[in-house]
C-alpha positions in Angstrom: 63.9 78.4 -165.7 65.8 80.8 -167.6 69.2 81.8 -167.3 73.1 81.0 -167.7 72.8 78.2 -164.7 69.5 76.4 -166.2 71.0 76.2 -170.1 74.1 75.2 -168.7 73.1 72.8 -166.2 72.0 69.5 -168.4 75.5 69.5 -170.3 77.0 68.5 -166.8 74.2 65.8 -166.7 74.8 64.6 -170.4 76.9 67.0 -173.2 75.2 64.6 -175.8 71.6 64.1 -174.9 71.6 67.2 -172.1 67.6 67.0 -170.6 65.2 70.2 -171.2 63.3 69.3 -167.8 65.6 68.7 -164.6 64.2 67.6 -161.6 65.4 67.6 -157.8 67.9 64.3 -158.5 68.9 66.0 -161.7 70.3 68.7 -159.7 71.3 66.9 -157.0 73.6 64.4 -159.7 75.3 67.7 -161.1 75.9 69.1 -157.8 77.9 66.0 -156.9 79.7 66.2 -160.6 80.3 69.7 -159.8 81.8 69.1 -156.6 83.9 66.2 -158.1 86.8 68.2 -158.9 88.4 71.5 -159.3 86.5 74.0 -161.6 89.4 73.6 -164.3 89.0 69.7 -164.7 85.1 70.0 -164.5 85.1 72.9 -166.7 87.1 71.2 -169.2 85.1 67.6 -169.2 82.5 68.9 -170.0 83.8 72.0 -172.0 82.1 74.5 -170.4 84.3 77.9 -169.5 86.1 78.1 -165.8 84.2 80.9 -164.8 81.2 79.2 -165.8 81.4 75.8 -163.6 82.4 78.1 -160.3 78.8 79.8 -161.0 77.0 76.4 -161.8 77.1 75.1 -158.1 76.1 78.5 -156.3 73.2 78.1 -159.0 72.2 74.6 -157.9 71.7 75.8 -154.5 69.6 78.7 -155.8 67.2 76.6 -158.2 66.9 73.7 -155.1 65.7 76.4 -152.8 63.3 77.9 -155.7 62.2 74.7 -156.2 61.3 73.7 -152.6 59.7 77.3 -152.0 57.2 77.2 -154.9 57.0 72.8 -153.9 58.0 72.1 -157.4 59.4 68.5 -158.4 60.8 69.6 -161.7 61.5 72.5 -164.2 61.5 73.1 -167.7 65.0 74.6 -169.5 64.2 77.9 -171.4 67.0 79.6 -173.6 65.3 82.4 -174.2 66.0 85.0 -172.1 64.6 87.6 -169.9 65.8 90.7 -172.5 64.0 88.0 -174.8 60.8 88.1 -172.9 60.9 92.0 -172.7 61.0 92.9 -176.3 58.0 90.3 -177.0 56.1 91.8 -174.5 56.7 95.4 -176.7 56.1 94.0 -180.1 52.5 92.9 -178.2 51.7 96.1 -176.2 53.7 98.8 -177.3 54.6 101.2 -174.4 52.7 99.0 -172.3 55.1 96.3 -172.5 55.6 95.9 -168.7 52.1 95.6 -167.5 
């Protein structure tokens, strides 16, 4: 997984060690953190931005459902990004990038 939600995600399940796979407990475990508090006192425990922590739990939901559509039992944490992926996919096949 890729994305805002999925880099942001382990740092609510550990800010020092933060996991690069999460599973279905993983998410589950942040869901509950998430919903432990108001965004402002979650955001700053675990010094993420406001905005940020009201995203993460809408995103949970998302990646549970991905998960359980596609019967996957974990995920790997990708930072690179989508624009990322694009402009590698240029530098391989020129103007045929998006094939």
């Amino acid at each position: 997984m890729t994305g805002g939600t999925a880099s942001n995600l382990p740092l609510v399940l550990s800010t020092r060690n933060p996991p690069q796979v999460l599973t279905t407990d993983a998410l589950l475990k942040a869901a509950e953190r998430l919903d432990a508090d108001e965004a402002a006192a979650v955001a700053e425990r675990y010094g993420l931005p406001r905005a940020r922590v009201r995203a993460l739990r809408g995103g949970v939901e998302l990646l549970l459902l991905l998960m359980d559509f596609y019967g996957l039992q974990q995920f790997h944490v990708s930072h690179a990004g989508l624009r990322q992926g694009m402009i590698l996919a240029y530098l391989e096949r020129g103007d045929d990038w998006w094939q």
